[in-house]
MIDOSE-1310 file (N, C-alpha, C; in nm, 2 decimals, decimal comma, always signed):
residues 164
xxxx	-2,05/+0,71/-2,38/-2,04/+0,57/-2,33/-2,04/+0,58/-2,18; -2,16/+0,45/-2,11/-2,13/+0,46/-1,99/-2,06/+0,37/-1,91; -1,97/+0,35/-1,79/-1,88/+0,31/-1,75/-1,96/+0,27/-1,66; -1,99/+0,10/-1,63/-2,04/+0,03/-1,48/-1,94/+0,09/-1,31
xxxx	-1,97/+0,12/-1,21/-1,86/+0,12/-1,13/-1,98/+0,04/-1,03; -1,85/+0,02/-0,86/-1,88/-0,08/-0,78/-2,02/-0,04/-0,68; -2,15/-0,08/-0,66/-2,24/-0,06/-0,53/-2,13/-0,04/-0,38; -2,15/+0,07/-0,38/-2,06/+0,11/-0,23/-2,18/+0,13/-0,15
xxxx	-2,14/+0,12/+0,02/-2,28/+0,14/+0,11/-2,21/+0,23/+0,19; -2,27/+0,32/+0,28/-2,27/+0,42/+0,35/-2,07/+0,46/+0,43; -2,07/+0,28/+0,48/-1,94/+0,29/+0,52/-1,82/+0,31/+0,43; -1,84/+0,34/+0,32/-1,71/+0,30/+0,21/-1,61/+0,37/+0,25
xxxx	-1,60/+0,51/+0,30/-1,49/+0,59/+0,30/-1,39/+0,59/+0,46; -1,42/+0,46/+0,53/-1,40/+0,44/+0,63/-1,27/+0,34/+0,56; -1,33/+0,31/+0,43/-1,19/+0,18/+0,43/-1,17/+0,17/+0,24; -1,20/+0,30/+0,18/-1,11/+0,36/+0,13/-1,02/+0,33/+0,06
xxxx	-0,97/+0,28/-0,04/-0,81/+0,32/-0,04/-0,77/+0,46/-0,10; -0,82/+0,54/-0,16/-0,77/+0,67/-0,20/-0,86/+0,74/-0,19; -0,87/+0,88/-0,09/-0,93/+1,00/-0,06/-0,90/+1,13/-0,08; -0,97/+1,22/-0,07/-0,94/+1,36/-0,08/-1,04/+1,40/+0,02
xxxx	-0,97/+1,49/+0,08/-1,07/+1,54/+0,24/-1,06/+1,68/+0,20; -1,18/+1,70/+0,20/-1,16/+1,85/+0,21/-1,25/+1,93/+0,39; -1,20/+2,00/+0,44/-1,27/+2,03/+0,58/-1,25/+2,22/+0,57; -1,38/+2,25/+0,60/-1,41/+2,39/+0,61/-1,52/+2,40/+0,71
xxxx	-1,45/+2,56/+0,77/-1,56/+2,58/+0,87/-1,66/+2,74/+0,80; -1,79/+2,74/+0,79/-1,86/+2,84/+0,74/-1,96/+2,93/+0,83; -1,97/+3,04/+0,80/-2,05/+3,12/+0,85/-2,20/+3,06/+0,82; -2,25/+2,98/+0,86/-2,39/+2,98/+0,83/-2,42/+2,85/+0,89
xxxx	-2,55/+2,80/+0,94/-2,59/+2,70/+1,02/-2,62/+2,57/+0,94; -2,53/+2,48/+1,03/-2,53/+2,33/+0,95/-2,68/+2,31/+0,86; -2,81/+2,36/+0,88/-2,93/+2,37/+0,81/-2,91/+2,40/+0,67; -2,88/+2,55/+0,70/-2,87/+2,64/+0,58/-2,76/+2,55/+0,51
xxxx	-2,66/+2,51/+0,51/-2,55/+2,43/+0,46/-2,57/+2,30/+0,37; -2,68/+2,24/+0,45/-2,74/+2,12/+0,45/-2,83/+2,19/+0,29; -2,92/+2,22/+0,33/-3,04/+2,33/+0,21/-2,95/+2,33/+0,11; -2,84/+2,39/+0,08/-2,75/+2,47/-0,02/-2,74/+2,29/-0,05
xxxx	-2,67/+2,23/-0,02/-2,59/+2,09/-0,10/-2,73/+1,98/-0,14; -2,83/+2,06/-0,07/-2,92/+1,92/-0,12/-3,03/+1,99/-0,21; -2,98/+2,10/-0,28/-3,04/+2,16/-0,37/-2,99/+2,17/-0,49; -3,05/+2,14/-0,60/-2,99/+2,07/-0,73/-2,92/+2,20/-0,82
xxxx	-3,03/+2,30/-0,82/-3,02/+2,42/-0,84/-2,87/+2,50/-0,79; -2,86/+2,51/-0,70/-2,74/+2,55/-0,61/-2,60/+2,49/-0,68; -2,53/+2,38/-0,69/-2,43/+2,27/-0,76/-2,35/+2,41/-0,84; -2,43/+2,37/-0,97/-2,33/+2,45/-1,07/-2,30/+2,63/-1,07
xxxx	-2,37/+2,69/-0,97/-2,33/+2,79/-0,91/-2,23/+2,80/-0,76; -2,19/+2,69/-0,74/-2,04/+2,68/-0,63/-1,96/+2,60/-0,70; -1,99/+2,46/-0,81/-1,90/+2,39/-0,80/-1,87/+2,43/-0,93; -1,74/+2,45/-0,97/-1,67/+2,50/-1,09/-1,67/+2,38/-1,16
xxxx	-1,68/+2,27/-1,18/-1,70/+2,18/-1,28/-1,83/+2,16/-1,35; -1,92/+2,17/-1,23/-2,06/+2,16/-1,27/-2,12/+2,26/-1,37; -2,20/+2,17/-1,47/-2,27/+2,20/-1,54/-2,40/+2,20/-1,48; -2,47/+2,07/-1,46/-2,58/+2,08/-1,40/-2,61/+1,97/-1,32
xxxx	-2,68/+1,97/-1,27/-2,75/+1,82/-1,16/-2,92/+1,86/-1,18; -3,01/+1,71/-1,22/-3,06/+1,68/-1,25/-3,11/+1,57/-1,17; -3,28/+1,54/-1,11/-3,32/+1,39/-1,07/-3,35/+1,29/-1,17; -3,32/+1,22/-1,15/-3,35/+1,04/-1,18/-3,49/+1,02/-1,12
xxxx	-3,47/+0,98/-1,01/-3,61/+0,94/-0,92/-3,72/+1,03/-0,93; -3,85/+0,99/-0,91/-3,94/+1,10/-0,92/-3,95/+1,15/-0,81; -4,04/+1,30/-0,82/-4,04/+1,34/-0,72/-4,05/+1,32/-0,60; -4,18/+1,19/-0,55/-4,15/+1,13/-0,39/-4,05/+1,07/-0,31
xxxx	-3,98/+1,02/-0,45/-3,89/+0,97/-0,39/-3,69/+1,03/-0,36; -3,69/+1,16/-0,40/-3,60/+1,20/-0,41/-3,58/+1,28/-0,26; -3,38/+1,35/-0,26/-3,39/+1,39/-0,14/-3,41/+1,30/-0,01; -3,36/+1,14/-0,05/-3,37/+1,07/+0,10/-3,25/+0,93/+0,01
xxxx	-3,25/+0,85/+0,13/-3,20/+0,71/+0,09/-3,24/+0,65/-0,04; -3,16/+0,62/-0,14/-3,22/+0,55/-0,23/-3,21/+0,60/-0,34; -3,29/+0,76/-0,30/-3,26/+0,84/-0,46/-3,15/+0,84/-0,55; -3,22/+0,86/-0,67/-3,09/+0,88/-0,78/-3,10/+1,04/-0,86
xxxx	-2,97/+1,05/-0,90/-2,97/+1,14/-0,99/-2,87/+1,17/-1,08; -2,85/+1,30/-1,14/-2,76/+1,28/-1,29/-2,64/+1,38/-1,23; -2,53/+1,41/-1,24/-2,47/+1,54/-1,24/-2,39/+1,51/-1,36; -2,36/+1,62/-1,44/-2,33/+1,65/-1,60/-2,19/+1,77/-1,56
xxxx	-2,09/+1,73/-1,56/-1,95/+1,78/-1,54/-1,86/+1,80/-1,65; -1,80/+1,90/-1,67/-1,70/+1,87/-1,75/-1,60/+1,78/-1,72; -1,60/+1,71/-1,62/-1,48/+1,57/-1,62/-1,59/+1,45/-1,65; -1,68/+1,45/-1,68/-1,77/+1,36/-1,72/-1,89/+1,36/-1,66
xxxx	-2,00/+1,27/-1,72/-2,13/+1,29/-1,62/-2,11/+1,15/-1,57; -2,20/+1,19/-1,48/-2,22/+1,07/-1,33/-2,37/+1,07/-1,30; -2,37/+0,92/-1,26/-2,51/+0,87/-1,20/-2,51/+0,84/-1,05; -2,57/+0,92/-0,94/-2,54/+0,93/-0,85/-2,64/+0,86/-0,77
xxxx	-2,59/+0,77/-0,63/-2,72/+0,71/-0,61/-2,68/+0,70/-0,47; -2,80/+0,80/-0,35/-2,75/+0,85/-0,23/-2,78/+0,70/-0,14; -2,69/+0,69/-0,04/-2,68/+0,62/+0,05/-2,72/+0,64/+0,19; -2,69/+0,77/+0,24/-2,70/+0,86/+0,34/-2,76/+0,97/+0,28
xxxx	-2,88/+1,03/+0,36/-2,95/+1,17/+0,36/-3,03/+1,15/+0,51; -2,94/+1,23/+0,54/-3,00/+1,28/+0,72/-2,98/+1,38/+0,73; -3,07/+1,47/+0,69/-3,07/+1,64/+0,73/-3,06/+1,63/+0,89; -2,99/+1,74/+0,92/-2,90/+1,83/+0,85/-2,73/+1,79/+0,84
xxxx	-2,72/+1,70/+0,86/-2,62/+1,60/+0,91/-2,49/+1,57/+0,82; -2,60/+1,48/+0,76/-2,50/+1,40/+0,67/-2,59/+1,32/+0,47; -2,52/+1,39/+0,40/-2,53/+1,31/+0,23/-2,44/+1,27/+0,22; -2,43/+1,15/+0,15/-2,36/+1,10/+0,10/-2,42/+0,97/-0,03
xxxx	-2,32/+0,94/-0,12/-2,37/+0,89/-0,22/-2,29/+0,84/-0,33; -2,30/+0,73/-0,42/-2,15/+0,69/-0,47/-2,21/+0,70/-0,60; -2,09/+0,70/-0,69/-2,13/+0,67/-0,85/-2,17/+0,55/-0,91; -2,25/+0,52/-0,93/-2,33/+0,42/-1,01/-2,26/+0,40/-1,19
xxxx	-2,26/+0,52/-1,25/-2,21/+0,47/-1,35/-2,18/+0,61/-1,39; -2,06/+0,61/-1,46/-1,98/+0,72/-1,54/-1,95/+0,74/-1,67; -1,92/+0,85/-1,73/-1,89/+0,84/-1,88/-1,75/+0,88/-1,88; -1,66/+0,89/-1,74/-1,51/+0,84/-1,80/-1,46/+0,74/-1,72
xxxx	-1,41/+0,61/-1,78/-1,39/+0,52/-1,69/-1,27/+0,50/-1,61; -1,25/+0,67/-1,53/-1,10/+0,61/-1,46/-1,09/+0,59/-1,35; -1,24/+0,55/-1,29/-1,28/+0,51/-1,12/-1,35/+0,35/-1,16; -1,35/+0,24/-1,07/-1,37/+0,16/-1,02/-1,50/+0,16/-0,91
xxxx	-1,46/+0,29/-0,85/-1,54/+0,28/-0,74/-1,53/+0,45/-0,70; -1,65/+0,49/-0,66/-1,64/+0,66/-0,64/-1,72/+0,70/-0,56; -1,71/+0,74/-0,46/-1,81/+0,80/-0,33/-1,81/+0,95/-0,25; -1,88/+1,02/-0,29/-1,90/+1,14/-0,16/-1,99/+1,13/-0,07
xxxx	-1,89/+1,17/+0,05/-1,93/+1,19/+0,20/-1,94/+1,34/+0,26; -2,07/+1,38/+0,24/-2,08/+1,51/+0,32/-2,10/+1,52/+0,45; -2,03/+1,60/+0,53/-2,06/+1,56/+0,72/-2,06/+1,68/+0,76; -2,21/+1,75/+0,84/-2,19/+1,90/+0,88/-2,24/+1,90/+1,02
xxxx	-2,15/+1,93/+1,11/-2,17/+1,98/+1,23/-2,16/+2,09/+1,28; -2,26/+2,14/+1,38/-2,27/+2,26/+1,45/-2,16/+2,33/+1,51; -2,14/+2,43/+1,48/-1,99/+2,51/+1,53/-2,06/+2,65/+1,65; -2,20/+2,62/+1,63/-2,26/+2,75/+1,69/-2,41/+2,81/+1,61
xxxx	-2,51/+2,88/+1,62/-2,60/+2,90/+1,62/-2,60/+2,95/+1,42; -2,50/+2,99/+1,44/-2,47/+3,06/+1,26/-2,33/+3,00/+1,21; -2,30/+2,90/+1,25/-2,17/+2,85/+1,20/-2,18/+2,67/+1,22; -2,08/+2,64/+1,06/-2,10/+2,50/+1,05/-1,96/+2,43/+1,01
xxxx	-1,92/+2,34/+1,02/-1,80/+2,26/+0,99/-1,85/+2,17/+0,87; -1,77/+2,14/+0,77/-1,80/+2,07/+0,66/-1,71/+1,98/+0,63; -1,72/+1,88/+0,67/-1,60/+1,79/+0,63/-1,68/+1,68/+0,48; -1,61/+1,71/+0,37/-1,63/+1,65/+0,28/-1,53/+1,58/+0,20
xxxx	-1,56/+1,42/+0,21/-1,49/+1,31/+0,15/-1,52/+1,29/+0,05; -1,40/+1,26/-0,04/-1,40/+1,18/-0,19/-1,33/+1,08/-0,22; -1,40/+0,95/-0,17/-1,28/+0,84/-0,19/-1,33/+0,76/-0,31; -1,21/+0,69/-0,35/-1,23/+0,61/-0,49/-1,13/+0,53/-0,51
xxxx	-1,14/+0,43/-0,60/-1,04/+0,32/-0,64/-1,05/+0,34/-0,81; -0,89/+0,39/-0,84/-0,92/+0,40/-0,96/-0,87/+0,26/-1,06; -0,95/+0,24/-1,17/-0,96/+0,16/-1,26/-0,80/+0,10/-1,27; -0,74/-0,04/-1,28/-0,61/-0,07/-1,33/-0,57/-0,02/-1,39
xxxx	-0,61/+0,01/-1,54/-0,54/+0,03/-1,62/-0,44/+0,21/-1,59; -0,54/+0,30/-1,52/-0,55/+0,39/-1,45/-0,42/+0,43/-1,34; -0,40/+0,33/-1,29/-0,34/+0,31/-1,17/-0,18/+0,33/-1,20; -0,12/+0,33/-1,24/+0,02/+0,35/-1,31/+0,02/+0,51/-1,33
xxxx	-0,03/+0,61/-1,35/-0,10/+0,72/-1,44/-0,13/+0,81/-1,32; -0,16/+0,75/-1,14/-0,28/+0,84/-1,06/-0,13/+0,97/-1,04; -0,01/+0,94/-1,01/+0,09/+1,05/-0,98/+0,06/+1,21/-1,09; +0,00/+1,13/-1,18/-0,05/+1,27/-1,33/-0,18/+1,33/-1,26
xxxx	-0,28/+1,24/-1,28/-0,41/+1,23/-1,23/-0,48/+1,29/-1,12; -0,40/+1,24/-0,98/-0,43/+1,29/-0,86/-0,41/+1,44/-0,83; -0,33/+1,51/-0,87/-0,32/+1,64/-0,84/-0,41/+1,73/-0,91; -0,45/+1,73/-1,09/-0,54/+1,78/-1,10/-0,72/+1,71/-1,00
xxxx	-0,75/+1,61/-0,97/-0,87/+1,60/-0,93/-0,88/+1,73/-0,78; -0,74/+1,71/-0,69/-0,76/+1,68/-0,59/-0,75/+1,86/-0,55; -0,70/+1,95/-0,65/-0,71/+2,06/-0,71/-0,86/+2,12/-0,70; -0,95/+2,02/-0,82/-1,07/+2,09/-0,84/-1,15/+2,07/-0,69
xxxx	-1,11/+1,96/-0,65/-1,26/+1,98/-0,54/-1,21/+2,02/-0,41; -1,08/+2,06/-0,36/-1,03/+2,20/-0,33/-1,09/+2,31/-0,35; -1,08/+2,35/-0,49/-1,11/+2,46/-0,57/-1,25/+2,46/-0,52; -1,33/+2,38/-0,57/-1,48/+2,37/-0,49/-1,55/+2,37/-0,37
xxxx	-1,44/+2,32/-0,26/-1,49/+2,35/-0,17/-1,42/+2,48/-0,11; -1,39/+2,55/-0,18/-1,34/+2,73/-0,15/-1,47/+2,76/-0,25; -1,50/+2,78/-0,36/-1,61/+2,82/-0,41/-1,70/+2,80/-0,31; -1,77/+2,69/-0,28/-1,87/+2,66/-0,13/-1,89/+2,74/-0,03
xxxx	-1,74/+2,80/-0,02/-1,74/+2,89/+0,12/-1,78/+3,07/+0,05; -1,71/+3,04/-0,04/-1,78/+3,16/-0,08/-1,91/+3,22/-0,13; -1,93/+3,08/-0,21/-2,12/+3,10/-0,22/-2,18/+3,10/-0,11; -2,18/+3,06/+0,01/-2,22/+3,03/+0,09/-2,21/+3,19/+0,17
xxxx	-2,07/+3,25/+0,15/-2,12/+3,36/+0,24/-2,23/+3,53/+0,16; -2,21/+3,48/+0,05/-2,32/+3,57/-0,06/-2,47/+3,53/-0,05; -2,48/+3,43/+0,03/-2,58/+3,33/+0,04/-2,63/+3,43/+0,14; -2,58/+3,46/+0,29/-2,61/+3,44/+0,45/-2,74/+3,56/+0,43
């Protein structure tokens, strides 16, 4: 069953009410960094939840503003629909619609800047508003999410340097 959530636009994580920041710095150039997260292929070989990622849109249209696509997780699958794509820069993109309904509203923000010719800074946002009924419950909730995509963005760093 799929779960409606809110159209969020580029600024959402600016005003937020609940985030998870994760910030890493990597051996390898905001490009190469950029390549790895905007490769569909790549996902379920860093991110330990992922199963797979999959496009929506056809091929012309994917890989920019607008695109959609599927990611299939063991915490549920998601319909992703990017807001931001500026190589080498910045993705970002919110959930459209979920198959577990304990977000309202759900957005990632990827931001990579140059640290040097072979090195990059990764600051990656996950803000969300979780569902009422939900909300009583996030003190259980929050620690495992906030765990995995932790967990993931250390996997990241480490694919990334088996990558270089």
């Amino acid at each position: 069953m799929w779960f409606q959530l809110r159209t969020l636009g580029p600024d959402y994580p600016a005003s937020a009410p609940h985030k998870f920041l994760m910030v890493r710095e990597v051996d390898v150039s905001r490009e190469k960094l950029f390549a790895i997260l905007a490769d569909e292929k790549e996902w379920p070989k860093w991110f330990p939840d992922m199963r797979g990622v999959t496009w929506i849109s056809p091929e012309s249209e994917r890989r920019k503003v607008a695109a959609v696509r599927r990611a299939d997780t063991g915490s549920g699958d998601v319909i992703e629909h990017f807001v931001a794509w500026d190589a080498p820069t910045r993705m970002a993109f919110y959930a459209a619609r979920m198959t577990t309904p304990i977000a309202s509203e759900f957005f990632e923000d990827y931001v990579l800047e140059p640290l040097g010719e072979q090195r990059a800074r990764l600051t990656w946002t996950v803000a969300y508003l979780p569902r009422v009924p939900f909300r009583p419950f996030m003190f259980l909730i929050r620690p495992r999410f906030a765990k995995m995509f932790d967990d993931a963005a250390d996997a990241l760093v480490r694919h990334l340097a088996v990558k270089r």
